[in-house]
Phi, psi and omega in degrees: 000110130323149177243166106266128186235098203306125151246207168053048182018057188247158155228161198236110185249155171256158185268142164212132162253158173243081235271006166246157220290148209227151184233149180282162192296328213253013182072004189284138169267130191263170180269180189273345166302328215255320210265125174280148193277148167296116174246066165223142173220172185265132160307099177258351174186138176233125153342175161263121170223147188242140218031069193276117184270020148250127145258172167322122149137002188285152167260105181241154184258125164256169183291153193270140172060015157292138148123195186210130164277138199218144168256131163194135196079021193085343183214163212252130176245175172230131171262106167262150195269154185263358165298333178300356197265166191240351174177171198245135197251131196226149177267141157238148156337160147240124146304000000 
């Protein structure tokens, strides 16, 4: 089985997209050139980084046109420095 597995305090986020065709309220369809990429994705592997405040499994929002994107195995990762990531998406309570 392969991995990828990031060194050089890089993370490996996986990408999900949503592949169906996205429209405008007046029904006009845009193109996928035209639609901005998401900039949140899941940890799927982090380098040895030592007090690395993400593990696998994590939702983090990263800069926007950071990393380099890779297909493997069929499905799209983003490879990143892990100062791009900007924050970590955590569920809380509602008051």
């Amino acid at each position: 089985m392969k991995e990828l597995q990031p060194i050089n305090q890089n993370v490996l986020l996986e990408i999900t997209e949503d592949n169906a065709p996205q429209t405008t309220a007046s029904g006009i369809i845009i193109p996928d050139s035209a639609v901005e990429k998401q900039e949140v994705a899941k940890v799927v592997a982090i380098s040895t980084i030592e007090n690395a405040e993400i593990a696998p499994g994590d939702v983090v929002l990263y800069k926007k046109y950071a990393g380099t994107e890779i297909d493997f195995d069929g499905k799209k990762y983003l490879l990143l420095p892990y100062t791009e990531i900007l924050s970590k998406v955590v569920e809380t309570e509602s008051i």
